[in-house]
Backbone bond lengths (Angstrom), bond angles and torsions (degrees), N, CA, C in turn:
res aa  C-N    CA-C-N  psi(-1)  N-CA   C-N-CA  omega(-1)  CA-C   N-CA-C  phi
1 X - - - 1.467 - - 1.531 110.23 -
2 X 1.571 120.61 -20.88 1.244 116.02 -148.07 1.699 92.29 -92.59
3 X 1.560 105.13 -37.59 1.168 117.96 173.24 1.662 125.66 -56.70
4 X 1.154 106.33 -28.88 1.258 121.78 -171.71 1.683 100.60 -82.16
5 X 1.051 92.21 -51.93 2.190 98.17 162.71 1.343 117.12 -24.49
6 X 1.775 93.35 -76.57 1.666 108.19 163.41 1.602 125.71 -0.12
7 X 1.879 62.18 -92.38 2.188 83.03 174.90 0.913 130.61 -59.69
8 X 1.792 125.68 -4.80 1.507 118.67 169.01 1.587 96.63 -94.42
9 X 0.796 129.36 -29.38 1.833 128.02 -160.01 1.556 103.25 -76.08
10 X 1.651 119.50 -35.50 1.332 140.14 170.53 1.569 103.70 -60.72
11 X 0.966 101.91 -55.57 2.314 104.77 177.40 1.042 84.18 -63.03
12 X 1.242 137.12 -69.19 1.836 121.96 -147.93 1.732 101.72 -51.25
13 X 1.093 102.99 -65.39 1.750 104.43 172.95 1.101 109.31 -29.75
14 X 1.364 114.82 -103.57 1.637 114.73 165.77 1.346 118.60 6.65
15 X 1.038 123.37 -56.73 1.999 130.80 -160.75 1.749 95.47 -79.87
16 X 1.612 105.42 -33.47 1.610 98.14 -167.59 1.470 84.49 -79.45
17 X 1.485 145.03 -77.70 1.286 145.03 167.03 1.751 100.96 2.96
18 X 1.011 143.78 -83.24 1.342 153.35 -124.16 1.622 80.27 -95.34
19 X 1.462 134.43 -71.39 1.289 125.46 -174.90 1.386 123.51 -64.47
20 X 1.324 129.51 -12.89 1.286 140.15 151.78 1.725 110.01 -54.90
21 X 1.073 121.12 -82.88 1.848 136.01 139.23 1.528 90.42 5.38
22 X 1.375 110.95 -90.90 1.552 92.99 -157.29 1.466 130.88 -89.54
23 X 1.231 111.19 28.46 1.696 115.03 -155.64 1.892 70.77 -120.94
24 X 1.226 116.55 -70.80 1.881 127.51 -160.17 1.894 101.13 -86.94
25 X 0.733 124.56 10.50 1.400 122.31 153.49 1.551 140.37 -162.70
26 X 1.509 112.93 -22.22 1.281 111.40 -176.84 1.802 98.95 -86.86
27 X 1.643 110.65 -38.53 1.690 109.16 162.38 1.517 139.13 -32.61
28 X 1.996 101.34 -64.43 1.455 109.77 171.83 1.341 115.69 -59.57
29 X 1.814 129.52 -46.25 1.034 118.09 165.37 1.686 136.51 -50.86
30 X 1.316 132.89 -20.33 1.210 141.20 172.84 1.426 97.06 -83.02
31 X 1.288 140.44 -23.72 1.463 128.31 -174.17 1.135 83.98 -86.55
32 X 1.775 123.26 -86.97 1.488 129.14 -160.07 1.178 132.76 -76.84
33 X 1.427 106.81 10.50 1.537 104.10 172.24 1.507 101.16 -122.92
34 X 0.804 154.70 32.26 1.405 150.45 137.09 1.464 127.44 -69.44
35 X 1.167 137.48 123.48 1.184 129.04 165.08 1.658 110.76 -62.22
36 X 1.379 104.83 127.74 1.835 113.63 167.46 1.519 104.72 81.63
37 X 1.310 111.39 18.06 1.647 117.05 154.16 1.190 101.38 -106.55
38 X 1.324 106.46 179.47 1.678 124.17 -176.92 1.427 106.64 -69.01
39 X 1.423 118.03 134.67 1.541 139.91 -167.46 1.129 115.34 98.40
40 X 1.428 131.43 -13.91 1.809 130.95 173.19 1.127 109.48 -33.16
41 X 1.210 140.90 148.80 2.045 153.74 -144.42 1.596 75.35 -128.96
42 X 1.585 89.33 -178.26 1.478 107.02 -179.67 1.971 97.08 -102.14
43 X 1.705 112.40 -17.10 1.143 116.46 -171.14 1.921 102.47 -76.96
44 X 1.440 118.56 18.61 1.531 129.59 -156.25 2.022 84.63 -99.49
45 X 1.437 102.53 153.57 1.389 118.66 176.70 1.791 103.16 -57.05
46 X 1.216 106.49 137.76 1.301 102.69 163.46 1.350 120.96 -65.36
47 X 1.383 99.37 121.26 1.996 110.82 168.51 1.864 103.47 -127.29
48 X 1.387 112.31 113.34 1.346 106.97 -178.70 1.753 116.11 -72.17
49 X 1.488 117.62 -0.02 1.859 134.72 169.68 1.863 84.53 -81.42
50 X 0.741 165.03 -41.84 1.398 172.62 -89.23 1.640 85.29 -140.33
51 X 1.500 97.49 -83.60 1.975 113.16 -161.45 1.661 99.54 -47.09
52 X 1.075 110.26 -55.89 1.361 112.56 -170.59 1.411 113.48 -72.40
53 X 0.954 127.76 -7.82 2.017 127.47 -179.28 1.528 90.31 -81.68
54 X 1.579 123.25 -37.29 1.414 126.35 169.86 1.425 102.90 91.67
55 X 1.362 113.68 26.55 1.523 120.32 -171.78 1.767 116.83 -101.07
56 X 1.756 94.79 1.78 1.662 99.51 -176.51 1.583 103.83 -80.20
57 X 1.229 112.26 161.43 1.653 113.52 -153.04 1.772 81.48 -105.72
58 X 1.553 101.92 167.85 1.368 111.35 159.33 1.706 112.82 67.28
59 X 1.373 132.07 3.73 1.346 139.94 -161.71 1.765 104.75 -114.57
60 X 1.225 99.58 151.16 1.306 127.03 168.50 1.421 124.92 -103.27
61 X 1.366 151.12 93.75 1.254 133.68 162.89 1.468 124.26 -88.46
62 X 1.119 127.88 156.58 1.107 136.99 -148.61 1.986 117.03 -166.92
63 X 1.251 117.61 124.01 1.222 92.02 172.20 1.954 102.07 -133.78
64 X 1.528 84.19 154.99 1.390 108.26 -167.27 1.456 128.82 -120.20
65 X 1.728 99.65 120.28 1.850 103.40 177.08 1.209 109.59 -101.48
66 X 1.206 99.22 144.70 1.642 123.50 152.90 1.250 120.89 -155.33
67 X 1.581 98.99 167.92 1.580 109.45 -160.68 1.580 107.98 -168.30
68 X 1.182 102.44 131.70 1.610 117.49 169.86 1.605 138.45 -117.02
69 X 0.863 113.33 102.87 1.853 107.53 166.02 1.207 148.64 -50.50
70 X 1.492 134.34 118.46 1.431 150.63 176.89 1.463 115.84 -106.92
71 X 1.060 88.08 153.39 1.663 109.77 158.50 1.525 111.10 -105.87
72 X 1.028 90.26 144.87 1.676 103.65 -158.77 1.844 97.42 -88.81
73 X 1.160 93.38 145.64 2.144 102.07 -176.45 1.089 121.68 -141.05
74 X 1.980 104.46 54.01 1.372 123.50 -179.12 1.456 97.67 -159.39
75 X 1.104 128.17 144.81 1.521 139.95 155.98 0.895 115.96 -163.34
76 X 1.714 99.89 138.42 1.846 126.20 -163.34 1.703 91.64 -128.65
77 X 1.627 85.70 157.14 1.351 108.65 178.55 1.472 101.26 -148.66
78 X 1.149 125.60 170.26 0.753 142.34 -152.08 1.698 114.92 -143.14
79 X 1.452 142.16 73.30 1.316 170.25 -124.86 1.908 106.22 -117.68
80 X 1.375 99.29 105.85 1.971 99.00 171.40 1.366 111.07 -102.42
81 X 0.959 147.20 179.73 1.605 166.94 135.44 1.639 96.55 -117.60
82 X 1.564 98.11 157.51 1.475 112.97 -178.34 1.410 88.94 -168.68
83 X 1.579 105.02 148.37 1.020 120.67 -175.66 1.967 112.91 -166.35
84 X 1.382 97.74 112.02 2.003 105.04 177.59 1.271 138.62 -89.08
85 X 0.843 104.01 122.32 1.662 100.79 -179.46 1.581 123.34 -160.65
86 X 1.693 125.36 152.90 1.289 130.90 -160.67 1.524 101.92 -69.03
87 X 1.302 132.97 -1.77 1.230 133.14 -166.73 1.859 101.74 -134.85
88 X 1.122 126.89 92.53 1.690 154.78 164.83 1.835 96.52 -11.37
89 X 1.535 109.26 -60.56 1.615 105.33 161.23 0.974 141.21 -91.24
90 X 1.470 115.91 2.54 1.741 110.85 156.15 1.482 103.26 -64.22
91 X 1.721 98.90 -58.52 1.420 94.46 166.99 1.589 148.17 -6.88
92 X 1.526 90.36 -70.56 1.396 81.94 168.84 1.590 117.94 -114.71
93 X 1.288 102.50 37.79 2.168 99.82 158.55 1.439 84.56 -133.76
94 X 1.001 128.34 45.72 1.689 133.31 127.39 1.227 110.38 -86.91
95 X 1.572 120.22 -68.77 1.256 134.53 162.44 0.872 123.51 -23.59
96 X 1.461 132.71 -80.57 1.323 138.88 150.88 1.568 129.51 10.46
97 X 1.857 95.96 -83.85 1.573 132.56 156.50 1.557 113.21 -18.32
98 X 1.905 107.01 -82.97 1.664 113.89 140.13 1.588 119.45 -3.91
99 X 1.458 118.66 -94.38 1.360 120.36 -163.89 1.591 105.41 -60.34
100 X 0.898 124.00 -47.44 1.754 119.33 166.12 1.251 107.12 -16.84
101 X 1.712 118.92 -85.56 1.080 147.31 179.80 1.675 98.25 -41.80
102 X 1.128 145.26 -52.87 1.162 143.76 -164.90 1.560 101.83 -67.80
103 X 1.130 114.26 -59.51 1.686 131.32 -168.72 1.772 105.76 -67.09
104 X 1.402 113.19 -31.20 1.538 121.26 161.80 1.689 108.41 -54.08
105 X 1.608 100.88 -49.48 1.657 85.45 -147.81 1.536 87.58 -86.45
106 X 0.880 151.57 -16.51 1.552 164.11 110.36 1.295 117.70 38.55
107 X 1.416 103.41 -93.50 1.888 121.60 139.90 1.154 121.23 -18.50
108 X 1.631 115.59 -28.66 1.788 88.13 -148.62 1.934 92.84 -98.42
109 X 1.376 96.58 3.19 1.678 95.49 165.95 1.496 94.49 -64.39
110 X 1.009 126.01 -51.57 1.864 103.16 -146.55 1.484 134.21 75.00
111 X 1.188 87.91 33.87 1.583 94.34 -178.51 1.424 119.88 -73.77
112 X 1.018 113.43 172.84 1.727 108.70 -162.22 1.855 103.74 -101.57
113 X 1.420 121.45 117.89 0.903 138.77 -169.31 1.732 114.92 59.25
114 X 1.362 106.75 54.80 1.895 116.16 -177.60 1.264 85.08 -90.42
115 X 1.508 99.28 146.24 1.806 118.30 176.53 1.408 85.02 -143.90
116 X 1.478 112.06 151.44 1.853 115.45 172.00 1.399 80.99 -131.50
117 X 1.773 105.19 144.94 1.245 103.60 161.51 1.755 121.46 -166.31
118 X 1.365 116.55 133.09 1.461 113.76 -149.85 1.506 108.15 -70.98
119 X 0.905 114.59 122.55 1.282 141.30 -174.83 1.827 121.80 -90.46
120 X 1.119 110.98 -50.08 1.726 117.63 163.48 1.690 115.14 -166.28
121 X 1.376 113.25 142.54 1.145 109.40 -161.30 1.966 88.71 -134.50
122 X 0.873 78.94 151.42 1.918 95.91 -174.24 1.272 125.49 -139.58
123 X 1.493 128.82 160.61 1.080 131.66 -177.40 1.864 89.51 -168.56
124 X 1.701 102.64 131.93 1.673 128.16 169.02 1.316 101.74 -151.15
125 X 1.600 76.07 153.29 1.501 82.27 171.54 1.658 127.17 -86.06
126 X 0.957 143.58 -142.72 1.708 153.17 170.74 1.515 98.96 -146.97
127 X 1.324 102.86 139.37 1.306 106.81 -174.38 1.754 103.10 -121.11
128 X 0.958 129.83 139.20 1.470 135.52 153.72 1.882 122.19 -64.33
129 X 0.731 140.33 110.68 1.473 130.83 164.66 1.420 126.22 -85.02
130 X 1.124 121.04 142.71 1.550 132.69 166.80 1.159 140.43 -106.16
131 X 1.292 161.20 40.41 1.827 123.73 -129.17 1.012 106.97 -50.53
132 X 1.716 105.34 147.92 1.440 110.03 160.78 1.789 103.14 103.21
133 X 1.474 106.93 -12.69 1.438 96.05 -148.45 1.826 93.87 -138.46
134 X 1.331 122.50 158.97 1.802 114.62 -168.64 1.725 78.69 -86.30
135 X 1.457 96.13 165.31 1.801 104.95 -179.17 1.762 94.52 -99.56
136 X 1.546 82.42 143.23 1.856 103.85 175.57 1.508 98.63 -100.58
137 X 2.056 89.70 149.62 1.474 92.97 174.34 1.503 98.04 -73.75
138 X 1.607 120.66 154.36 1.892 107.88 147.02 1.202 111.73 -125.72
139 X 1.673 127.80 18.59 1.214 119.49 172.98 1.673 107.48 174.86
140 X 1.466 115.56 165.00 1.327 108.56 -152.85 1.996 85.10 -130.78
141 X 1.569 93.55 131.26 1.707 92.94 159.00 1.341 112.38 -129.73
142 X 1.927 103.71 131.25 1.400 117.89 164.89 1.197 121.65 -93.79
143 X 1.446 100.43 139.44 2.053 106.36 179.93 1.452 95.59 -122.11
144 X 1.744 97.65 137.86 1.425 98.01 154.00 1.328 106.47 -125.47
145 X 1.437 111.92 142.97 1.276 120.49 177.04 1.863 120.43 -107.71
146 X 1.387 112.29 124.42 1.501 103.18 -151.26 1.994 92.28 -123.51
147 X 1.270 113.40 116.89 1.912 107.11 169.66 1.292 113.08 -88.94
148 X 1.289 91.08 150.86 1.970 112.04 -154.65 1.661 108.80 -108.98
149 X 1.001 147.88 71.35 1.354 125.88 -154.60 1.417 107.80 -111.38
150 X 1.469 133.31 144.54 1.421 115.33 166.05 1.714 95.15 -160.32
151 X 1.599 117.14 170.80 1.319 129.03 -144.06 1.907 86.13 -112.91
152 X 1.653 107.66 -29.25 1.748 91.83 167.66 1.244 132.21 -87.86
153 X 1.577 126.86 77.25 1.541 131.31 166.73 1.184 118.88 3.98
154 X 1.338 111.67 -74.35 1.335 122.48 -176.04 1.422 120.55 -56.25
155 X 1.395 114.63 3.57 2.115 111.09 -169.25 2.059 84.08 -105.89
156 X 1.516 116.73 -47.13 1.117 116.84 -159.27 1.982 115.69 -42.88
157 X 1.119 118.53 -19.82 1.254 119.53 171.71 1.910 113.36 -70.66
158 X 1.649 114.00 -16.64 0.910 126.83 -138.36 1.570 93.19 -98.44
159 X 1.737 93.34 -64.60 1.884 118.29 145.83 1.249 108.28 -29.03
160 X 0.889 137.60 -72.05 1.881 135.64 -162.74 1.450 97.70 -55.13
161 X 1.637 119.39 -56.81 1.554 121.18 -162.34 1.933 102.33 -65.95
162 X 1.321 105.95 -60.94 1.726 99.68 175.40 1.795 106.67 -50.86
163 X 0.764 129.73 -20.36 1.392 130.07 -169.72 1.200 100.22 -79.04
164 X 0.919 140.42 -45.75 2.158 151.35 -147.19 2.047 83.60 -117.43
165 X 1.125 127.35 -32.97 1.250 114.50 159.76 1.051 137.39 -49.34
166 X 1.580 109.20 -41.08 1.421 129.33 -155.49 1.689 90.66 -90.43
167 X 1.140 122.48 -43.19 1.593 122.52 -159.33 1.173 127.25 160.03
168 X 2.076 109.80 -10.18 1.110 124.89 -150.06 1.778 87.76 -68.09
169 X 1.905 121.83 157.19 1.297 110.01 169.94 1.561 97.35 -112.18
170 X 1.506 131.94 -46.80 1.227 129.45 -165.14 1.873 113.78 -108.21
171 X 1.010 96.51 142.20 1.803 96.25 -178.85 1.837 95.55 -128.72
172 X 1.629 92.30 138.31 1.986 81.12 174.91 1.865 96.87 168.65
173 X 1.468 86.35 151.42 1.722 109.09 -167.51 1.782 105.49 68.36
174 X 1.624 112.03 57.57 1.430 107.43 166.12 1.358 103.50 -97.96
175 X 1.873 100.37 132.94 1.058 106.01 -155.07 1.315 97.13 -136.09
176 X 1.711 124.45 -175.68 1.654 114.69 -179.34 1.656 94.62 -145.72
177 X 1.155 89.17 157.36 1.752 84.26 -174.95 2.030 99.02 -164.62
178 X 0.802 102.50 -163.49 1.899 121.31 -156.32 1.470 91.26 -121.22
179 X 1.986 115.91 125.19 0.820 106.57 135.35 1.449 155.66 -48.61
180 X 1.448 164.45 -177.03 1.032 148.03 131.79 1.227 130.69 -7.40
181 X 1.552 105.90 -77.05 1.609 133.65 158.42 1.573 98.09 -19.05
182 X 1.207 97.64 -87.66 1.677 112.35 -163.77 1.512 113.37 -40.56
183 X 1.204 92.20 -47.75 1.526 114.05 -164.89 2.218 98.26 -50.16
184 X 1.167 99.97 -52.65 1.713 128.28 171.16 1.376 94.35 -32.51
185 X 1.284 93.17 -75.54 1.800 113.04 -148.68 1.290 100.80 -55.62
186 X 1.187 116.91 -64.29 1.570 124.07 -179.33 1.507 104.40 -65.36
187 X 1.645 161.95 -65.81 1.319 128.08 159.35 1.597 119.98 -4.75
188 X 1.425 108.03 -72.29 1.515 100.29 -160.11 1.796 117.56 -77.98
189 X 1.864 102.18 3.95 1.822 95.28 172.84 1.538 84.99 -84.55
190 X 1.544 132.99 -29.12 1.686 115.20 -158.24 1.522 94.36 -74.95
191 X 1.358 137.30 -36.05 1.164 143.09 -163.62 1.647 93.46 -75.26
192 X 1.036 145.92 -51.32 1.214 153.36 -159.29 1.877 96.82 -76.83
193 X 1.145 134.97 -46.90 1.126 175.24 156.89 1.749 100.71 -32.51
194 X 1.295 114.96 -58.02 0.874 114.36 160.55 1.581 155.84 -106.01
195 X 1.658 89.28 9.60 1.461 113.99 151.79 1.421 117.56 -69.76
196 X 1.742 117.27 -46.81 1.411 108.96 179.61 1.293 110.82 -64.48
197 X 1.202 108.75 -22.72 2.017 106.52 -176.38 1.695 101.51 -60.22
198 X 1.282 97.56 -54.44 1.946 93.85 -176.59 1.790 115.97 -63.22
199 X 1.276 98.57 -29.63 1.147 88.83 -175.53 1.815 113.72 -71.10
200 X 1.344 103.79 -32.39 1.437 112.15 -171.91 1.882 91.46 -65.20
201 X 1.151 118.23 -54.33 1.480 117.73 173.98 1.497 118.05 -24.19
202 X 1.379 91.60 -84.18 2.038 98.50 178.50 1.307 116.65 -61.98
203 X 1.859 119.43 -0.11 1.482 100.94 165.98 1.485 109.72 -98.09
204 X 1.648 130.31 -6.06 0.765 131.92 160.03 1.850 121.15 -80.22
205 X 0.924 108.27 7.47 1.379 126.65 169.63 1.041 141.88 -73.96
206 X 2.251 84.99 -48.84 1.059 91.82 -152.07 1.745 87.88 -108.01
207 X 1.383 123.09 -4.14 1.525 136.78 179.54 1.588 88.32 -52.44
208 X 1.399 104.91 -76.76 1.134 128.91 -165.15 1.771 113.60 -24.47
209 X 1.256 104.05 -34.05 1.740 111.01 -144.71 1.833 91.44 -125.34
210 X 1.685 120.54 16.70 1.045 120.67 163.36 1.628 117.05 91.77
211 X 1.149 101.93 -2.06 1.445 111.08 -153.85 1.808 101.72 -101.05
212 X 1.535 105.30 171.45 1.135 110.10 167.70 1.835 118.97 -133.64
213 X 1.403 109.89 96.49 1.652 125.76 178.51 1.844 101.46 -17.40
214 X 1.494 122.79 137.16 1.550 120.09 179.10 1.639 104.87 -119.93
215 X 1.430 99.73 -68.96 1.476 104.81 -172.53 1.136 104.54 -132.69
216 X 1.500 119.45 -178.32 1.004 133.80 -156.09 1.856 87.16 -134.81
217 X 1.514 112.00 114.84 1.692 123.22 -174.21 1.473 106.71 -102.85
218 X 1.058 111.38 -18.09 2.224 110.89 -165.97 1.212 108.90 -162.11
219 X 1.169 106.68 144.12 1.892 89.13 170.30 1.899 85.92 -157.45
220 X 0.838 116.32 156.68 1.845 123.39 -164.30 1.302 105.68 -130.10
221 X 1.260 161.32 137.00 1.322 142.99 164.61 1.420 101.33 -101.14
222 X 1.614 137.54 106.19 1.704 165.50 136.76 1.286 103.38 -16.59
223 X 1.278 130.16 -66.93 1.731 120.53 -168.28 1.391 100.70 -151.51
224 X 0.948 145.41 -176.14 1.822 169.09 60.28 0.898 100.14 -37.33
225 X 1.464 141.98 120.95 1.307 135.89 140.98 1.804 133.31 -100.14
226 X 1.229 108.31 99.85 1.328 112.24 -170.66 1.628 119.21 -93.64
227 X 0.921 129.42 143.30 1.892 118.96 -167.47 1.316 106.64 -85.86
228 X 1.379 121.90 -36.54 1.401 138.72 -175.99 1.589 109.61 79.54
229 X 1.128 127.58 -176.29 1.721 122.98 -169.00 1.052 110.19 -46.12
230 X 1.556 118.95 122.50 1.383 126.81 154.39 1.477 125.92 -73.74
231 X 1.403 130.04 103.60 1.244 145.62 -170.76 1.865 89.51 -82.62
232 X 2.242 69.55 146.90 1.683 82.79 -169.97 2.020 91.25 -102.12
233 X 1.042 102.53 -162.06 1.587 113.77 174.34 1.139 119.69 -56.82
234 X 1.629 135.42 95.71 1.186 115.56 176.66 1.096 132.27 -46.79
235 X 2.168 125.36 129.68 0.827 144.20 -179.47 1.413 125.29 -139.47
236 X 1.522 102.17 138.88 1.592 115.83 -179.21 1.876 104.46 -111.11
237 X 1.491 102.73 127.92 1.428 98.45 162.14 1.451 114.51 -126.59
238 X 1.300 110.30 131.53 1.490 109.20 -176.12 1.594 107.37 -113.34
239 X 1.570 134.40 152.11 1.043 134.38 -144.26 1.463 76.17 -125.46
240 X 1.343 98.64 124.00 2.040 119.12 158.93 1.799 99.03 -68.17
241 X 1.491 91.65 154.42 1.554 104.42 -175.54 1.874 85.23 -79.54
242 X 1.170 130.47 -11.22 1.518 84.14 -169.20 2.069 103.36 -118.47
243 X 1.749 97.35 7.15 1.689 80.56 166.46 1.502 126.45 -80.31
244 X 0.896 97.54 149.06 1.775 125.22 -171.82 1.645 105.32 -79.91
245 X 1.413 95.97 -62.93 1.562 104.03 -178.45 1.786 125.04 -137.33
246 X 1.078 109.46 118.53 1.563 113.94 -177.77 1.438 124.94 -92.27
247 X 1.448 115.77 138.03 1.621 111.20 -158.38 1.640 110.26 -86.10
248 X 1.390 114.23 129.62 1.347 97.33 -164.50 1.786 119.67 -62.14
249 X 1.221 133.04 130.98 1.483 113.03 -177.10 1.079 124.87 -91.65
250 X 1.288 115.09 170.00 1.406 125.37 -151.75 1.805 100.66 -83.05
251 X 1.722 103.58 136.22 1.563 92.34 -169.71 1.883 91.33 -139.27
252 X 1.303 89.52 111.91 2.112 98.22 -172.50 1.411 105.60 -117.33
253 X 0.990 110.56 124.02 1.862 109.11 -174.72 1.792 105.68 -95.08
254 X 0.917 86.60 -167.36 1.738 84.73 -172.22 1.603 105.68 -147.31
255 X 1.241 132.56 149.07 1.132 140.29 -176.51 1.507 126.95 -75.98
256 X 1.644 97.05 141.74 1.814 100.11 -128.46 2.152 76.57 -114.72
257 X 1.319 123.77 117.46 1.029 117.85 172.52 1.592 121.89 -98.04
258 X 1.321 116.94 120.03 1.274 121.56 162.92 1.477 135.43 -93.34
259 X 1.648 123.90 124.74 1.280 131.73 -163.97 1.379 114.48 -97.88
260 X 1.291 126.73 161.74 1.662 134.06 157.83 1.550 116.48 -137.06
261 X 0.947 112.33 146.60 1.361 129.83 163.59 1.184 131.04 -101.77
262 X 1.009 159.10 153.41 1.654 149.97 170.65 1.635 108.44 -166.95
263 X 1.083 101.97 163.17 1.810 126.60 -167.64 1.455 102.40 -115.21
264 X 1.231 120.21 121.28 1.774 125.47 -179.74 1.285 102.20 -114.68
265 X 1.215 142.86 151.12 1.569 153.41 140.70 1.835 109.56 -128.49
266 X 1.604 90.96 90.76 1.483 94.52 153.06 1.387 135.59 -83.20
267 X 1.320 124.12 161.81 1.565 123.61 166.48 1.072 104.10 -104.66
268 X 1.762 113.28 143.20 0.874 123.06 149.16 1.848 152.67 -117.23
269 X 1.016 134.35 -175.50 1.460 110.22 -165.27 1.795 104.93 -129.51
C-alpha cells in the first residue's frame, strides 16, 4: 500500500511538471517563436502570405494613386480603296492600281516615322434581286484597306487630303495613341506619382497617432492603367469625280491620362 502511495504522489508531480512545461514554456514558444504566427516584428524575413494576413506588428498600410497626362505622338488612320466591276479581276487590279496610287501619294508627305500597311483586303460579289426568282451576281467589288501611322501630328491632315486625292474612297477609326517611349515615361511618373501619394498618406497617419514613419517593408504595384487609342469622331470622306484638290483637315488629339495604384506597408517606430 505504502508503495502504491509512492507511485501516485510521483504521477501527481509529474502531471504538475508536464503542465507547468506546457502552459509557461512549450505554449509561449509555439505562439512567439515562430516565424508567421502571431508576434512576428517588422525586423522578420519578408513573406508577402505574412503582409497580407496583416498580422505584422508595428506597420502601416496604405494605398496610393497617381496619375499623369500626355499628349499623344502617334496617329493612325485607317485608308480603303474600292473598286466595281462585272469581272472579280478587273475588280481587284483596279483596286489594287488605286491603293498603289494612294500609298505613293502618301509618302510624298514625308512625314516623320509614316509606315502604310495592309490591313484587309476583300473581294464580294453584288447581287441583283428579283421576287420570285434566286439573285444573280452582276458585278464584283474589291476593297483594300491600308493603316497609315506616323509620330508627326501635324502632316496627318496632309495624309488624309493626298489620300482622297489619289483615289482613296473611305477614311475611318482615326485614332491617337502613345509611342513606346512615351508610353514608358509616363507609366513610371504615374507610378512615382503614386508612391508620393502613399507616402504622404502613412505620414499623415502616422503624425496623427504620435508616431514617427521608419521604413518602407512591401510595396505591391495594383494596376497601370492605360486607355489605349483614343478614337476621334467617326468619319467617312468620299472624293467627288470632279474635285481637283482637298483641304487637308484639321486633326487635334486630346490628352490621354494614365493611372497607378500601389500597396505600401511602412514601419513604424
Amino acid at each position: 500500500m505504502e508503495k502504491y502511495i509512492k507511485n501516485d504522489l510521483n504521477f501527481r508531480k509529474m502531471s504538475k511538471l508536464v503542465f507547468f512545461l506546457l502552459i509557461f514554456v512549450i505554449l509561449p514558444v509555439i505562439i512567439f517563436g515562430i516565424p508567421g504566427c502571431i508576434g512576428v516584428g517588422p525586423s522578420m524575413e519578408y513573406n508577402p502570405e505574412v503582409v497580407k494576413s496583416g498580422i505584422v506588428r508595428n506597420t502601416i498600410f496604405v494605398n496610393g494613386q497617381g496619375a499623369t497626362k500626355v499628349m499623344p505622338d502617334k496617329a493612325l488612320v485607317d485608308i480603303t480603296t474600292t473598286s466595281e466591276n462585272e469581272s472579280s479581276e478587273k475588280a481587284m487590279d483596279e483596286c489594287s492600281k488605286i491603293a498603289q496610287a494612294v500609298i505613293s501619294a502618301i509618302q510624298k508627305t514625308q512625314a516623320e516615322n509614316l509606315t502604310t500597311e495592309t490591313s484587309s483586303i476583300n473581294l464580294e460579289p453584288l447581287y441583283y434581286y428579283v421576287e420570285n426568282q434566286p439573285p444573280k451576281i452582276y458585278a464584283y467589288r474589291a476593297s483594300l484597306t491600308v493603316k497609315v501611322s506616323t509620330t508627326e501630328i501635324t502632316k496627318m491632315g496632309q495624309v488624309i487630303a493626298n489620300a482622297v486625292e489619289a483615289g482613296a474612297s473611305t477614311l475611318s477609326s482615326i485614332r491617337f495613341d502613345l509611342t513606346d517611349a512615351l508610353k514608358e515615361d509616363a507609366q513610371k511618373k504615374a507610378l512615382k506619382n503614386a508612391l508620393d501619394d502613399a507616402r504622404k498618406k502613412a505620414q499623415t497617419i502616422a503624425e496623427s497617432m504620435g508616431l514617427r514613419l521608419d521604413k518602407v517593408y512591401y510595396i505591391s504595384e495594383i494596376e497601370t492603367y492605360y486607355p489605349g487609342p483614343i478614337y476621334a469622331a467617326e468619319e467617312t470622306i468620299l472624293k467627288s469625280a470632279e474635285a481637283q484638290e482637298v483641304t487637308p483637315p484639321p486633326i487635334t488629339p486630346e490628352e490621354m491620362e494614365i493611372t497607378a495604384n500601389i500597396q505600401v506597408c511602412f514601419t513604424f517606430k
